[in-house]
C-alpha positions as CSV (number, residue, x, y, z in Angstrom):
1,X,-13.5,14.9,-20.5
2,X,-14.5,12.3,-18.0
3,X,-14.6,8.7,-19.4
4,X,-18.7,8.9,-18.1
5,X,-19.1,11.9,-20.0
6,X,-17.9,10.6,-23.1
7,X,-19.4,7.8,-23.1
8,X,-23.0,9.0,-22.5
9,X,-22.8,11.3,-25.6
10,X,-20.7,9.1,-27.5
11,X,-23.4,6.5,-28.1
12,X,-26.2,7.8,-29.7
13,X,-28.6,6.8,-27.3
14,X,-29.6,10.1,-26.1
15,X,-29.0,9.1,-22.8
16,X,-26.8,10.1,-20.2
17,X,-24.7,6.9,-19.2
18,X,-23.2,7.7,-15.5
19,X,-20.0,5.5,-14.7
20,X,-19.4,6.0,-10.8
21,X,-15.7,4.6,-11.3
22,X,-13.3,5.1,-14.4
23,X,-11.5,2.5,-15.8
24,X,-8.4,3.4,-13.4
25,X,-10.3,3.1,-10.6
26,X,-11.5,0.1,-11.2
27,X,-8.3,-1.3,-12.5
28,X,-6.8,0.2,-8.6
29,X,-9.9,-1.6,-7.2
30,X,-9.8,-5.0,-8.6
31,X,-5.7,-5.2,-7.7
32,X,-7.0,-4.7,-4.1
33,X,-9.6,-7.0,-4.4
34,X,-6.7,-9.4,-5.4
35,X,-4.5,-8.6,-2.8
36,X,-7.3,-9.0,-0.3
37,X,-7.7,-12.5,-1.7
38,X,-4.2,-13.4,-1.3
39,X,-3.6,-12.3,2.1
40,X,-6.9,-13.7,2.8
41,X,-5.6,-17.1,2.1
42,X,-2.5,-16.8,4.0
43,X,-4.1,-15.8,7.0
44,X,-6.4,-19.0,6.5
45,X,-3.3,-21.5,6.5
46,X,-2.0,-19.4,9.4
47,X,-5.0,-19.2,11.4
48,X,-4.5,-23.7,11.2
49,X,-1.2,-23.7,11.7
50,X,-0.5,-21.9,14.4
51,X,-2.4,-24.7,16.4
52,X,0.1,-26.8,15.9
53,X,2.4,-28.2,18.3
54,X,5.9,-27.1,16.4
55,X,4.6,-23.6,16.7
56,X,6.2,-21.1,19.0
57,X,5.8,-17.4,19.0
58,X,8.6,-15.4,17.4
59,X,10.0,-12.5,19.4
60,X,8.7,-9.1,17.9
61,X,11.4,-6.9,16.5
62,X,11.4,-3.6,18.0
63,X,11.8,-1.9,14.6
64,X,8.3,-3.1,14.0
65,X,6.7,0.0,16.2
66,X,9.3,2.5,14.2
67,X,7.8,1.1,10.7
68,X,3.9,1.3,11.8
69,X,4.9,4.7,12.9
70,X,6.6,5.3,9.5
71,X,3.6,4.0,7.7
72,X,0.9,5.7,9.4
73,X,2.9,9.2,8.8
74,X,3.2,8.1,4.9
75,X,-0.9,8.0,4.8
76,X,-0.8,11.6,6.4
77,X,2.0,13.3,4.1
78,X,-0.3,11.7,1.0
79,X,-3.7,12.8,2.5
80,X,-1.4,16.7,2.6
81,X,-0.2,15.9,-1.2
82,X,-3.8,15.3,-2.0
83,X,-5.0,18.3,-0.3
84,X,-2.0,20.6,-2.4
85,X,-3.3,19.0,-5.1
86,X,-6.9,20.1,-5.0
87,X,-5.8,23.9,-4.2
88,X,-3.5,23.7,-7.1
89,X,-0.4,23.9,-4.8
90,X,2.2,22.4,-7.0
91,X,5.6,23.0,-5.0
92,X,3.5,21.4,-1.9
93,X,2.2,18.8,-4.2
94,X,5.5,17.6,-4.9
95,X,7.0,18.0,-1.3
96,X,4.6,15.7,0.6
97,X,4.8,13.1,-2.6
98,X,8.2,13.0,-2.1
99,X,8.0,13.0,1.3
100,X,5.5,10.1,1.1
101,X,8.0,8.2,-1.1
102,X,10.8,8.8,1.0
103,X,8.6,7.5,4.3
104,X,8.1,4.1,2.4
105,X,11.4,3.5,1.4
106,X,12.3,4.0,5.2
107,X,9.8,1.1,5.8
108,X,11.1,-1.2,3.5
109,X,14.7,-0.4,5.1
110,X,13.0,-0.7,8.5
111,X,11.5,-4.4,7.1
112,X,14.9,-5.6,6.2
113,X,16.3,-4.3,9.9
114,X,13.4,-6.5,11.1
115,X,14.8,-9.5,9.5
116,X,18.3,-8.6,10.1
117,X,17.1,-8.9,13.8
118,X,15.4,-12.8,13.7
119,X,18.4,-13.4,11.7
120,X,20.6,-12.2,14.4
121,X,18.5,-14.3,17.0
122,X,18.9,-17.2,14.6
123,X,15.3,-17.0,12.7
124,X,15.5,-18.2,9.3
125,X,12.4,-19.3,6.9
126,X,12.7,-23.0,7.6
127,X,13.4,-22.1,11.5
128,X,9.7,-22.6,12.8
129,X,6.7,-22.2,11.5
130,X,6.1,-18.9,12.7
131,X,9.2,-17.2,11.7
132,X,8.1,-18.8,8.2
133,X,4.6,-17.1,8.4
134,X,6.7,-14.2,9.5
135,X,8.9,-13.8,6.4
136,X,6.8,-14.5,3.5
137,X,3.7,-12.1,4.8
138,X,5.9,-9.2,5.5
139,X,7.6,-10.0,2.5
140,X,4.9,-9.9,0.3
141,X,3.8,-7.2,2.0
142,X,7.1,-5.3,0.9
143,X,6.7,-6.3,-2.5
144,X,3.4,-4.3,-2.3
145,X,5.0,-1.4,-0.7
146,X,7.8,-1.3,-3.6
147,X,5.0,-1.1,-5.7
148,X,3.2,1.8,-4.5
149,X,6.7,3.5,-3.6
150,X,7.2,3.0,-7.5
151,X,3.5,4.7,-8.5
152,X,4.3,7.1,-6.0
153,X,7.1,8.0,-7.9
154,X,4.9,8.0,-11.3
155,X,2.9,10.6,-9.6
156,X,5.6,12.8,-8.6
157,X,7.3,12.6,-12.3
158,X,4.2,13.7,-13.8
159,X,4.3,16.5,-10.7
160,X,7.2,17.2,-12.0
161,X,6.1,17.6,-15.4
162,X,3.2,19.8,-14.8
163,X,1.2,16.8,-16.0
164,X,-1.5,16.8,-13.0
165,X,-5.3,17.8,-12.9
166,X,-7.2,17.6,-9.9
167,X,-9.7,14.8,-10.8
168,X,-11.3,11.6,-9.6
169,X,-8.9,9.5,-11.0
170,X,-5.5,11.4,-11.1
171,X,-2.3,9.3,-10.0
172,X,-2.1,10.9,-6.8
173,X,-5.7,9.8,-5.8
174,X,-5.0,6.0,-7.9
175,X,-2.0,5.9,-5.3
176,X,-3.7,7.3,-2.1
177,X,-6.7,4.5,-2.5
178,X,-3.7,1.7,-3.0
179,X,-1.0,3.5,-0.6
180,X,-3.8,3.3,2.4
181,X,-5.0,-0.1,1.5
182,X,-1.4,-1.1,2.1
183,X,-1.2,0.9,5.1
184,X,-3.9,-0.9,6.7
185,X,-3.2,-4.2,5.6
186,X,0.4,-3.6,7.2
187,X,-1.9,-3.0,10.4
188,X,-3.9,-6.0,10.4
189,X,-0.6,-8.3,9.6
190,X,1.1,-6.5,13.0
191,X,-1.6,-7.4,14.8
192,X,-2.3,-11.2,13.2
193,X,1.6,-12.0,13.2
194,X,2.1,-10.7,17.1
195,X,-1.4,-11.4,19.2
């Protein structure tokens, strides 16, 4: 039963109490709305220091393309889980989920290529200001990737277990919302870090 549903009857008021969101939804929605803030803020101190006159433009690793390509195909293979999911499709359910997983485990491997590439060009953290920019928004970034790589693998667990329902506010819809937020945030730091 739908947390809505409940509560409406469960009140005594007679009245039919309609929650647009549940409680994981919202939960999903406020973690965004936190994420937003802190990227937010970097992209404020960036936006000023870039203007500075220590500042110099970091070459773009060629990985970078591979890994938006990577990412963008993750969002696709979820949307397909999603869609298995709603025709009851358990065996394709499973496939794209892991196939989703496995897409953003190549872009965290494609991340630490990335690096290995500055490194290899002699861009560290304290190198310029950029290259510092650089490392701790893509790294962040990663950490929110790891995180949705590890509800991504939640959801397929519960797959797995024959523990899904289509519904609102399943695991595999909780993790499409956050697994295209990142996607798109990973979009908007390609083009703030290399314009």
């Amino acid at each position: 039963m739908e947390l809505a549903e409940s509560m409406g009857r469960g009140s005594g008021t007679g009245r039919e109490a309609a929650l647009p969101l549940s409680t994981a939804q919202l939960g999903v929605w406020a973690l965004l709305g936190t994420i937003t803030m802190l990227f937010a803020g970097f992209t404020s101190a960036y936006l000023v220091r870039r203007v500075g006159g220590d500042w110099w433009p970091l070459p773009l690793p060629g990985v970078l393309w591979f890994n938006t390509g990577v990412l963008v195909l993750s969002s696709i293979s979820l949307e397909l889980a999603r869609a298995a999911m709603k025709r009851l499709r358990l065996s394709a359910l499973k496939g794209w989920l892991l196939l989703t997983t496995t897409l953003g485990l190549v872009f965290l491997g494609g991340q630490f290529v990335a690096w290995q590439e500055l490194v290899a060009q002699g861009v560290y953290l304290p190198t310029s200001p950029h290259g510092a920019f650089f490392y701790i928004l893509t790294g962040l970034h990663g950490l929110h990737v790891l995180g949705g790589v590890l509800a991504l693998l939640y959801a397929l667990n519960r797959a797995w277990a024959g523990h899904l329902t289509p519904g609102t506010a399943n695991p595999v819809n909780l993790c499409a919302t956050y697994w295209h937020f990142v996607g798109g945030l990973w979009l908007y730091l390609f083009v703030l870090l290399f314009t």
